[in-house]
N, C-alpha and C positions, 0 to 999 in steps of 0.2 A: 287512608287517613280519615278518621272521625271530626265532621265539623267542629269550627271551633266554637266552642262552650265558654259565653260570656258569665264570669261566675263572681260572686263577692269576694274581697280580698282575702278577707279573714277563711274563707271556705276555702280557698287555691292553697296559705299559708298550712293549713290544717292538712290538706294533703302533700303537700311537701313533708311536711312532719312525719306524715303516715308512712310515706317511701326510702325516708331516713330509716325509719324505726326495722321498715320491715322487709331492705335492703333492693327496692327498686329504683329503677335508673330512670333519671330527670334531668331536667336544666329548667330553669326559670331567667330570666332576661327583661332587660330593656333598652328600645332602642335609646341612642343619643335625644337629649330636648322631648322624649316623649313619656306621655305619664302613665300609657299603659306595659301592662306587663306578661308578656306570653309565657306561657308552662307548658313543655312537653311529655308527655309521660310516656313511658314504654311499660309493656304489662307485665313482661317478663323480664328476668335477668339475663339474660342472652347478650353478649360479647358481639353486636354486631361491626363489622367493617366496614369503612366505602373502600370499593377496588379502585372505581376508575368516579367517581364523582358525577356520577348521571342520575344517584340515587335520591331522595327524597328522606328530607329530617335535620337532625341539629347536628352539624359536623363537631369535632373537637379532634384537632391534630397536633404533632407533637411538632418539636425544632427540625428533628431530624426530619428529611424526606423519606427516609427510607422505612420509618416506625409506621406504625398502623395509626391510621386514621379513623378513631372513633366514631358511631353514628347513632343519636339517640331516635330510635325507631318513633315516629307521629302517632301512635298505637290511641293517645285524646290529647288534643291542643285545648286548654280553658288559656282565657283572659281575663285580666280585671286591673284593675286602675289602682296605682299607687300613690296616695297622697305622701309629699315627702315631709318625713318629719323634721325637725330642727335642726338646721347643717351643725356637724362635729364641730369643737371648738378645736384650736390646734392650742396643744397641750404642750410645755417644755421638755421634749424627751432627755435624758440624760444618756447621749451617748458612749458605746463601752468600745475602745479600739480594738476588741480583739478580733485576729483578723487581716488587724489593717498590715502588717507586715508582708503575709502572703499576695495581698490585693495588689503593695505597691508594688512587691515585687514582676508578677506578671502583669502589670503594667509598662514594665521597663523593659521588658523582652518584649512587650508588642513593639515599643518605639523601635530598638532595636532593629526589628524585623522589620518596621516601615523603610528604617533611616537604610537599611540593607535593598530595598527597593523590592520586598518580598511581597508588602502589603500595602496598598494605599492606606486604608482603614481600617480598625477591626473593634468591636463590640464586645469587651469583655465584662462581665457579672460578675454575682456570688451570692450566696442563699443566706441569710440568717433566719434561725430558728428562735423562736419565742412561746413561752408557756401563753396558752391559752384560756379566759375563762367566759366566753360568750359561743352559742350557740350559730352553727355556720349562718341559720336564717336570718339572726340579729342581727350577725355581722354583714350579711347582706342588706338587710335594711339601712343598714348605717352608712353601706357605701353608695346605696341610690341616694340619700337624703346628700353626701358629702361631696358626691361629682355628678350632677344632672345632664352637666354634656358629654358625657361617654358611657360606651357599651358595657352597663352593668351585669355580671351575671354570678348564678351560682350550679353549679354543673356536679352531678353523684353520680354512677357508677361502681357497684359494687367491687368488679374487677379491677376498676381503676383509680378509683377513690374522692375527691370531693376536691372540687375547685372555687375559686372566689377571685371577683377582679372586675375592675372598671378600667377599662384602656380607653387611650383616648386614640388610639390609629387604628382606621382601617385598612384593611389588608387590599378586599378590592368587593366592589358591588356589579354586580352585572346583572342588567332587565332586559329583556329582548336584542338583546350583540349592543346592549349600550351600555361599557364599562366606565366604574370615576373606582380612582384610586389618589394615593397622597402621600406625596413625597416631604416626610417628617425628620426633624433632627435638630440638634442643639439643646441646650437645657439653662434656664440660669432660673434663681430663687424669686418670686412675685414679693415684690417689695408694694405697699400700698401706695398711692396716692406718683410711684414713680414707672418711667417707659422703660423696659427693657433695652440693655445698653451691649450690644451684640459684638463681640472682638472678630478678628479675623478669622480665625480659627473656625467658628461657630456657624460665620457663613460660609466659609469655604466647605466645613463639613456637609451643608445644608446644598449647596452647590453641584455637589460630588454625587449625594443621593439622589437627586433630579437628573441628571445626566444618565446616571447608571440605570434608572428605571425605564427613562426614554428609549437607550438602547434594547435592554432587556426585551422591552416590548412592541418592538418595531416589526420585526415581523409575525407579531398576532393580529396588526390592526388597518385596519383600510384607513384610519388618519389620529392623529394624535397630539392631546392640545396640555401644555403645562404650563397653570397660571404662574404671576409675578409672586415671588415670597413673600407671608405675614407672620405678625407675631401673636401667636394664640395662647391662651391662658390655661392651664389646667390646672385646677385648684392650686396649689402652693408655688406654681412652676411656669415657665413660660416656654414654649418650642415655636421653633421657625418650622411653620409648613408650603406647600405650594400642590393647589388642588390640579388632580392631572383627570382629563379624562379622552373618552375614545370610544370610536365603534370596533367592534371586532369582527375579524373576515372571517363569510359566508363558513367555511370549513373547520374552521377555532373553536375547539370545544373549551368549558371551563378548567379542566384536568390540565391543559395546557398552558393558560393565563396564568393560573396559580404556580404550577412551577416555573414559569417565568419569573415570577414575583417575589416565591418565598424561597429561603429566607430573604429577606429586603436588606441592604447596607446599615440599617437601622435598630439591625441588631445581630448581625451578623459582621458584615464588612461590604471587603473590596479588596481583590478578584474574589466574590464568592466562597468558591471551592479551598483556595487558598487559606481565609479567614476560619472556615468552617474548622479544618485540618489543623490551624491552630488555638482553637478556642475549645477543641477535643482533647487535643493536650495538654492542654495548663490551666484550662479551670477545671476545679481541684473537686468536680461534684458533676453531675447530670442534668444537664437542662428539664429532659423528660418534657412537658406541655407548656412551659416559660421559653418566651417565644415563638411559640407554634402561633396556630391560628384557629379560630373559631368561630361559629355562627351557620347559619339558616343553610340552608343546600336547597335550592330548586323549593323553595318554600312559597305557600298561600296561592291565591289564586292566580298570581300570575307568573308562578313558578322562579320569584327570584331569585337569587344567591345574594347573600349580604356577609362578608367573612373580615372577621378582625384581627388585627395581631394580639397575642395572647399577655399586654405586657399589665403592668401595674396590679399582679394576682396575688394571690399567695394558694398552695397546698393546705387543706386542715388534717388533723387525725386529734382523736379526743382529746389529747392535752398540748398539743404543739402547735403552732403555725409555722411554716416555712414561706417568707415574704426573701424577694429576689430583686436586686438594684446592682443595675450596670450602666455601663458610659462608652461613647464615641472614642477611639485613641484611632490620634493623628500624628503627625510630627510635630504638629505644634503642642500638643497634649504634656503638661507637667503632674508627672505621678502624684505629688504631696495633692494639687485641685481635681484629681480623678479620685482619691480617696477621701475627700471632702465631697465631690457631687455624688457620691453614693450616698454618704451620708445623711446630705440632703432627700435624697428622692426616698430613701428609706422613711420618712418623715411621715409621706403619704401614707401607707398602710399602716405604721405603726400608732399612728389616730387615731383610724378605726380599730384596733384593736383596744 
């Protein structure tokens, strides 16, 4: 890996441009709360893997565990400092319900499927596609200026193609066997000036996915601690989190954590496998890297890992955007308010655009 190269922004920007144009694979990022901003470049267009995650670079992985885990080779790491420009105003979109007939409907077969005692939980989406007229870098600038506390990024790939998104969960961080991860879930709309006003439902959901991770990860860790639940902000939106953390035993490699972890109840379900099996069935399209996870692998000098969940992206190609919103479905979940909170959370990217 070539040190990293503190370089002016405009100069980083200019080469992001260059690797667009002339089909080399990058990612540019920032972490949460911070103002600088890492670029990875690889020199070649080479389709690399991680096999088993001991390698070094920018991972990008898909929902599936079984899909290949992209890695963008450190081939030059520059940095440089983003000042944010003027947060997005939020704009009255005019929502179009097409769509919404299919949504409600596999919504009602999750219930189904809970109220049958097949699922506790399960995390079902849907992609809307949108004509595009901003350039992906804009459109990345727009989402650092629009959510300062989550992991912004914009990630190309010749073979795979161009990604965009600021999630606000992390999947899991590990520095020397010292793991923090976060148990995330619920959603209601950020009203100004009022507290979020949480139903049953919302905690119980929040509940369910702390439980499940503690399990999950019981035996990766010599001990393990999960804070009291808060209500966190993310731009238009509020979620119940509860920050988990832990060391991990002497023999635990990262490749292990992670599929402990992913996919998380958070956008997946409960039992896992079960959720997964039905979320392969009935939504009506491909996850593909909505939902996966992404971020640093065994990066900088102290070789951390820092991996996020892939949520609040969208896909670009020259004239489209594909942006993806999904919900928690419980038994207490009413189809008509699951096809209204997509609605809402579509709100976030279609801002930025």
């Amino acid at each position: 890996m070539h040190y990293l190269e503190n370089k002016k922004t405009e100069a980083v920007f200019e080469r992001i441009e260059s690797c667009l144009e002339n089909g080399l694979p990058f990612v540019i990022y920032r972490k949460p709360d911070q103002k600088e901003l890492q670029a990875v470049f690889q020199t070649n267009k080479d389709l690399v893997v991680s096999s088993d995650f001991e390698e070094t670079g920018f991972l990008f992985a898909p929902f599936d565990a079984n899909g290949e885990a992209i890695l963008i080779r450190p081939d030059e790491v520059w940095t440089g400092e983003y000042r944010a420009e003027s947060s997005t105003k939020e704009t009255d979109i005019s929502f179009k319900d097409s769509g919404k007939e299919t949504h409600v409907d596999i919504v009602k077969k999750g219930i189904d499927e809970i109220k049958k005692g097949r699922l506790q939980k399960v995390v079902l989406s849907r992609k809307i596609e949108v004509p595009v007229t901003k350039s992906p870098t804009d459109i990345f600038k727009t989402l650092l200026s629009a959510y300062p506390h989550a992991f912004g990024y914009l990630f190309y790939h010749p073979k795979v193609g161009t990604w965009c998104g600021a999630t606000p969960e992390t999947l899991v961080k590990v520095k020397n066997k010292k793991l923090q991860t976060m148990s995330l879930a619920a959603t209601l709309p950020f009203i100004e000036g009022e507290d979020p006003k949480w139903g049953i439902k919302e905690i119980d959901e929040q509940q369910m996915v702390s439980e499940y991770i503690g399990d999950k990860l019981a035996h990766t860790m010599e001990h393990l601690e999960i804070d009291e639940v808060e209500s966190i902000r993310a731009g238009s939106l509020w979620h119940l989190r509860s920050e988990v953390r832990g060391t991990m035993l002497p023999n635990i490699k990262i490749k292990e954590v992670v599929r402990a972890l992913h996919p998380t109840p958070a956008i997946c379900g409960i039992p896992t496998a079960e959720a997964k099996q039905f979320i392969k069935k009935n939504e009506n399209y491909k996850r593909t890297f909505y939902t996966g996870f992404l971020g640093e692998l065994n990066f900088g000098p102290e070789a951390e890992t820092s991996l996020y969940v892939n949520l609040r992206c969208m896909e670009l190609n020259k004239y489209n955007a594909a942006i993806f919103v999904g919900g928690g479905i419980t038994d207490a979940s009413d189809p008509e308010s699951e096809w209204v909170e997509t609605q809402n959370k579509s709100k976030t990217m279609l801002n930025i655009l």
